[in-house]
C-alpha positions as CSV (number, residue, x, y, z in Angstrom):
1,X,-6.7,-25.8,-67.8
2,X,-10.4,-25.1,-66.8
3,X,-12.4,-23.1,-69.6
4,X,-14.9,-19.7,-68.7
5,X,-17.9,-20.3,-70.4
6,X,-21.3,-18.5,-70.0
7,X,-24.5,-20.2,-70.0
8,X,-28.2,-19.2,-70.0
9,X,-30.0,-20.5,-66.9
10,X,-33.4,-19.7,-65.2
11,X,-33.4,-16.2,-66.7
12,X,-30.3,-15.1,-65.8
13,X,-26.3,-15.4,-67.7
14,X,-24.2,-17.4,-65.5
15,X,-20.6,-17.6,-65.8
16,X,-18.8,-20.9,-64.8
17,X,-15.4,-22.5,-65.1
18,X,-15.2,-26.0,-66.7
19,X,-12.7,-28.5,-66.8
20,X,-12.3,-32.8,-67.1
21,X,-14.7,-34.7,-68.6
22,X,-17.0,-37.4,-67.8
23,X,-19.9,-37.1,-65.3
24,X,-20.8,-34.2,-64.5
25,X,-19.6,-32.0,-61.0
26,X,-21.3,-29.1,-60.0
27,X,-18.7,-26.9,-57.5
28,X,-20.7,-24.0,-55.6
29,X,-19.3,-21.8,-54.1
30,X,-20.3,-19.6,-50.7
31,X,-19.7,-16.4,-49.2
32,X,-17.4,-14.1,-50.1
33,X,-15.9,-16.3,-52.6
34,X,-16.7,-16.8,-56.2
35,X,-15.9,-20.0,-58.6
36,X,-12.1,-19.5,-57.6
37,X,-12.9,-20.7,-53.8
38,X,-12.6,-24.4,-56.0
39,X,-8.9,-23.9,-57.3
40,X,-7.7,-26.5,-55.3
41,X,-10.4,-28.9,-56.0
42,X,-10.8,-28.6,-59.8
43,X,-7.7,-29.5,-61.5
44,X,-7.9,-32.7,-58.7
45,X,-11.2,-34.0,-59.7
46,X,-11.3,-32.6,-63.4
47,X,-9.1,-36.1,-63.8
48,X,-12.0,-37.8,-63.7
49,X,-14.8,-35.9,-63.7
50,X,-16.5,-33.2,-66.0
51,X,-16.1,-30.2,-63.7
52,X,-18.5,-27.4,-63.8
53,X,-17.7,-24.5,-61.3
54,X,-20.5,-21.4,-61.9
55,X,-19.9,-17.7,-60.1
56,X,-23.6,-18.0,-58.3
57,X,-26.1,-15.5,-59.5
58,X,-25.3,-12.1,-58.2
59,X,-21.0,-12.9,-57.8
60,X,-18.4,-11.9,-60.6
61,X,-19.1,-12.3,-64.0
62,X,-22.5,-13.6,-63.3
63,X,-26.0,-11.8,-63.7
64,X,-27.1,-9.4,-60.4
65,X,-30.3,-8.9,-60.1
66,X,-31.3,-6.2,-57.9
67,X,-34.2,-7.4,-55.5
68,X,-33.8,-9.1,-52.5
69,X,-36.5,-11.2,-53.3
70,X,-34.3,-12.9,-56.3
71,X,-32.4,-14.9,-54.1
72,X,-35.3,-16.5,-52.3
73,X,-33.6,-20.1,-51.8
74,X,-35.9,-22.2,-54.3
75,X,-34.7,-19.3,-57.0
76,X,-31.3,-20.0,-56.3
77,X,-31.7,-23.6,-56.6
78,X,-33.6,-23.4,-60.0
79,X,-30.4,-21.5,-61.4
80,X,-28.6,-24.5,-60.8
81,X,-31.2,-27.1,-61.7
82,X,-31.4,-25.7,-65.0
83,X,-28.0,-25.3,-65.1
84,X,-27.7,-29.0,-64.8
85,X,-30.1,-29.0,-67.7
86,X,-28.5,-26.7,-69.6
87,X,-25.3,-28.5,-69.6
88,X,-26.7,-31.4,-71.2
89,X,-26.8,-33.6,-68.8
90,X,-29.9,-35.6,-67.2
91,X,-28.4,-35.3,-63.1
92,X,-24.8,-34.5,-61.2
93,X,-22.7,-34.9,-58.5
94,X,-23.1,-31.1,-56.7
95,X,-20.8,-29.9,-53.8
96,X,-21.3,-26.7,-52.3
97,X,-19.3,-24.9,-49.1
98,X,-20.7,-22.5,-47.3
99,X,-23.9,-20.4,-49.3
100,X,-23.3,-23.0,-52.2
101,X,-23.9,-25.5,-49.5
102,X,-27.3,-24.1,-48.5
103,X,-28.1,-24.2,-52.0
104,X,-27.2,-27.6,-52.5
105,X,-29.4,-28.9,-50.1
106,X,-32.3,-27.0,-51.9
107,X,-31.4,-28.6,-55.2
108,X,-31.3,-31.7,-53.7
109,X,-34.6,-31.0,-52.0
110,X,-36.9,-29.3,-54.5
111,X,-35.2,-31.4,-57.4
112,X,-33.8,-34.6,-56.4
113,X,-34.1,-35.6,-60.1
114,X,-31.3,-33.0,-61.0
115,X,-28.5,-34.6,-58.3
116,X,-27.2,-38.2,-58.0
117,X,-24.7,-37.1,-54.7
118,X,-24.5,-34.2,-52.4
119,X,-21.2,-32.9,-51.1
120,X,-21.7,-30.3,-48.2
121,X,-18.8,-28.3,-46.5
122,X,-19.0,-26.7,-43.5
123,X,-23.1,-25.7,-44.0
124,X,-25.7,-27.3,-41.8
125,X,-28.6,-28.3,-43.1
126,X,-31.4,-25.1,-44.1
127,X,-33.9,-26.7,-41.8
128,X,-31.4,-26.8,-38.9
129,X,-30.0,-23.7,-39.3
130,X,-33.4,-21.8,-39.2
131,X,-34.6,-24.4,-35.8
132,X,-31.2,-22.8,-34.1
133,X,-32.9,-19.1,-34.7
134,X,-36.3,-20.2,-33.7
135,X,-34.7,-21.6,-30.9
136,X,-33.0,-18.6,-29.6
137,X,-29.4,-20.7,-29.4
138,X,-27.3,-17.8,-28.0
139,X,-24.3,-20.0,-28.7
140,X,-24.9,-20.2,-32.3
141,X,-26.9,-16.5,-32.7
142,X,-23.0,-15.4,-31.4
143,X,-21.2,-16.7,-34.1
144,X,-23.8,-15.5,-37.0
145,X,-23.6,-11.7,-35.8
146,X,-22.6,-11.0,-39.4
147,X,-26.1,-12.4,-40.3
148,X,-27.6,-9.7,-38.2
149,X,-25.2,-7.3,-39.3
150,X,-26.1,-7.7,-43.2
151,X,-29.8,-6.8,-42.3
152,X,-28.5,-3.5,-41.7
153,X,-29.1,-1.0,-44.8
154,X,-26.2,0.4,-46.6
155,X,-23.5,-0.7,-44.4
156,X,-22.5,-3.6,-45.0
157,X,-22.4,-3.0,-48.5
158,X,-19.4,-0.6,-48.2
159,X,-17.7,-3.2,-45.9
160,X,-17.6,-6.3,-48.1
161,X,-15.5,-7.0,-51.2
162,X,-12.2,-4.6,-50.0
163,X,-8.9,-5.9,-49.4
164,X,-9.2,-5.0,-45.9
165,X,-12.0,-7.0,-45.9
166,X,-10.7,-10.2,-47.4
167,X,-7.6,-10.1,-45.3
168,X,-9.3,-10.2,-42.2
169,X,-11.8,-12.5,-43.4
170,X,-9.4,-15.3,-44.4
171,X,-6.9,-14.3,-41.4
172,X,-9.8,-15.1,-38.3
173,X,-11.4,-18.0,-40.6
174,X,-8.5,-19.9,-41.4
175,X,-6.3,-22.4,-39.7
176,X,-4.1,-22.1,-42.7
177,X,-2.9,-19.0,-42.6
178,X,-0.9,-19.5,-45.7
179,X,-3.8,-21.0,-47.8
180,X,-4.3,-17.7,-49.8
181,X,-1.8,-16.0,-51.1
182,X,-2.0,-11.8,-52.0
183,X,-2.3,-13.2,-55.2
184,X,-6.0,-14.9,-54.2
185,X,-6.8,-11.8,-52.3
186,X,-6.4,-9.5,-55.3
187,X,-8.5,-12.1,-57.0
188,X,-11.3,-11.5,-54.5
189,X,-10.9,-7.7,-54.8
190,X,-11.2,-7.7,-58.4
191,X,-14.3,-10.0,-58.7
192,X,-15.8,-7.9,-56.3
193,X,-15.5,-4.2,-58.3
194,X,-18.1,-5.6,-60.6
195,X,-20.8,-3.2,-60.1
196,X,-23.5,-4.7,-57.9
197,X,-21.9,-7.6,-56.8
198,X,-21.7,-6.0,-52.8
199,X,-25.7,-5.5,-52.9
200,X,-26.2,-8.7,-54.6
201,X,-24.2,-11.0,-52.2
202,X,-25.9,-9.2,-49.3
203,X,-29.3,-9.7,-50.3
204,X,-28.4,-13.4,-50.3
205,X,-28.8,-13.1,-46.2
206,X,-31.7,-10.6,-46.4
207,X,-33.6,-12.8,-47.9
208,X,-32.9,-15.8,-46.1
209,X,-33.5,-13.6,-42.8
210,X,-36.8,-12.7,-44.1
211,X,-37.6,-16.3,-45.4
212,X,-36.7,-17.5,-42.0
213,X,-39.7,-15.5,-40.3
214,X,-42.3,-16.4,-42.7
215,X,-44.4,-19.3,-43.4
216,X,-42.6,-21.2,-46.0
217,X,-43.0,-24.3,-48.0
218,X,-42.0,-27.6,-46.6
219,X,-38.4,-28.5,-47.2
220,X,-38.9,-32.4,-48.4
221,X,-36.2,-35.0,-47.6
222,X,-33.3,-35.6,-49.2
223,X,-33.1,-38.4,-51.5
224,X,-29.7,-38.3,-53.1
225,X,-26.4,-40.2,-51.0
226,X,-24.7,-37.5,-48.6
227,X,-21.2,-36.7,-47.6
228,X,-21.0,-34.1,-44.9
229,X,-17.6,-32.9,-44.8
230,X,-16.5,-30.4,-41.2
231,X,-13.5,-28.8,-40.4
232,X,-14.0,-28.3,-36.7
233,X,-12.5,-25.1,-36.1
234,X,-15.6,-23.3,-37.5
235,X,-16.1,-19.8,-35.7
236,X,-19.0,-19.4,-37.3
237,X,-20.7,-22.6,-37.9
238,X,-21.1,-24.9,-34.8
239,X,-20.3,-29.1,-34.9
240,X,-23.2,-29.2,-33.1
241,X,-25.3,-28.1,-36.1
242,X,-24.4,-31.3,-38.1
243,X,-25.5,-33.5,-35.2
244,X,-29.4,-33.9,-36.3
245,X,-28.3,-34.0,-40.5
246,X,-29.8,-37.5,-40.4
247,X,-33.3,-36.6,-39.5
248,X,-33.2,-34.6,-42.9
249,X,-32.3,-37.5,-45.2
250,X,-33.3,-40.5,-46.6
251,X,-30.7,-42.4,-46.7
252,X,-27.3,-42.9,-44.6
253,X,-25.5,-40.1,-44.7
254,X,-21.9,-39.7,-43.9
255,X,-20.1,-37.0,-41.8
256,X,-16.5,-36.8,-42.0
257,X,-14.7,-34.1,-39.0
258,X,-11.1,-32.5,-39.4
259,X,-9.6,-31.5,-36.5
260,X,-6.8,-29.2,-38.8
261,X,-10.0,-27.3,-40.4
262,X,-12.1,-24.2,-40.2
263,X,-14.8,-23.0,-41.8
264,X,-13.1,-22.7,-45.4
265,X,-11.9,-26.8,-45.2
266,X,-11.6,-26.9,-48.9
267,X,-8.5,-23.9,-47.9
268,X,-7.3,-25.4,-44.7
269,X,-6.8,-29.6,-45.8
270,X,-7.6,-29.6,-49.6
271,X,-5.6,-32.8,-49.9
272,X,-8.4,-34.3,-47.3
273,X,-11.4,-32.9,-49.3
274,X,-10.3,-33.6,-52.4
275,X,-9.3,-37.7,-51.0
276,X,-13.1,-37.8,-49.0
277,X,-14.8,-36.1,-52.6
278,X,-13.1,-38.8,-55.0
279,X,-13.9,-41.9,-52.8
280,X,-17.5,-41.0,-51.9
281,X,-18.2,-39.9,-56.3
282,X,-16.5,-43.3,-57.0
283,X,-19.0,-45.1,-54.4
284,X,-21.9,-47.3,-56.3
């Protein structure tokens, strides 16, 4: 059984989940999740591994800040840089789907020291995603209305986080349709009543809309081994976004496709991500 724990990171409390022992694995989570988006991946690799999973800053039991400026993307990947700190250890494996995919790549990036592997679901990487917008890729600008949508004010933050909006979330985005139960959805729902947690996980797109338009610090190579890991049937992410990852790394990376996934893979075939996660970890 995985422990809740709080922590002290980069200013903020974070809360995380942590189960196993051994090296250590950071889970992050994305949008509209929270540290339960891992439940099918912790128990798995928390046989082996030391398995941290954190609620990011601004979800559940985690700190919220209020400005939109405190989830600029290097912010967000200090939390979980000193996170790795924090938990006593020099470096980890991390793994992150969706906005705790984005972030992983900045951790990676801006402190390769802190991470030994990256795991990415279903994200491309930051510099990709931004050259699609420059680019005016009416494909890919289709799919990410919701990005657009967020930059609206007040809105959206009486859309997210209600049952409604869970249900239909997890109905279009999975292939699975019986991958969460009401029981998962009433999870969602109650991690989202904390108060702030609607403007918090908006401002996560605000600012990286914002940051997307401005002149920004290079985003250095990564140096860690990567697994890419795609379930196909992404309506909002498309496979041609993971076709340029290489330029982005240093070393080999490898990209894995599952026909029998969406967006939310770890959901749809967590048998497949949890088989692809152990073998690439247990690689020298």
């Amino acid at each position: 059984m995985a422990d809740s724990k709080y922590i002290t990171c980069n200013g903020i409390q974070m809360h995380y989940m942590e189960e196993g022992s051994g090296e250590l694995v950071v889970l992050l989570h994305g949008f509209p999740e929270f540290w339960y988006g891992w439940k099918n991946q912790m128990p798995v690799l928390a046989e082996k591994y030391r398995v941290v999973a954190p609620d990011m800053r601004g979800y559940n039991l985690s700190d919220k800040p209020k400005a939109v400026a405190d989830y600029h993307m290097e912010t967000l990947a200090k939390d979980i840089a000193d996170l790795i700190a924090a938990l006593g250890a020099q470096h980890a494996i991390v793994v992150g789907h969706d906005w705790g995919a984005a972030v992983a790549w900045a951790v990676a990036a801006f402190h390769p020291e802190k991470v030994s592997k990256l795991a990415i679901l279903n994200v491309p990487h930051p510099k990709e995603m931004s050259r699609t917008f420059l680019e005016l890729n009416f494909s890919q600008c289709l799919k990410s209305w919701y990005i657009f949508f967020f930059q609206l004010p007040l809105v959206p933050e009486k859309v997210v986080g209600t049952e409604h909006f869970f249900r239909n979330t997890f109905h279009k985005m999975l292939m699975n349709k019986t991958a969460i139960s009401e029981e998962d959805i009433q999870k969602y729902v109650e991690a989202y009543k904390h108060r702030g947690t609607a403007e918090a996980v908006v401002a996560y797109y605000r600012s990286a809309f914002r940051s997307m338009f401005s002149k920004q610090n290079p985003f250095p190579k990564i140096q860690a081994p990567v697994l890419m890991l795609w379930g196909e049937h992404d309506l909002a992410l498309g496979k041609e976004l993971t076709y340029r990852t290489q330029d982005y790394c240093e070393k080999t990376i490898e990209i894995c496709y599952d026909s029998t996934s969406g967006h939310f893979v770890q959901h749809d075939n967590p048998a497949w991500v949890n088989a692809k996660l152990l073998a690439f970890f247990a690689q020298a």
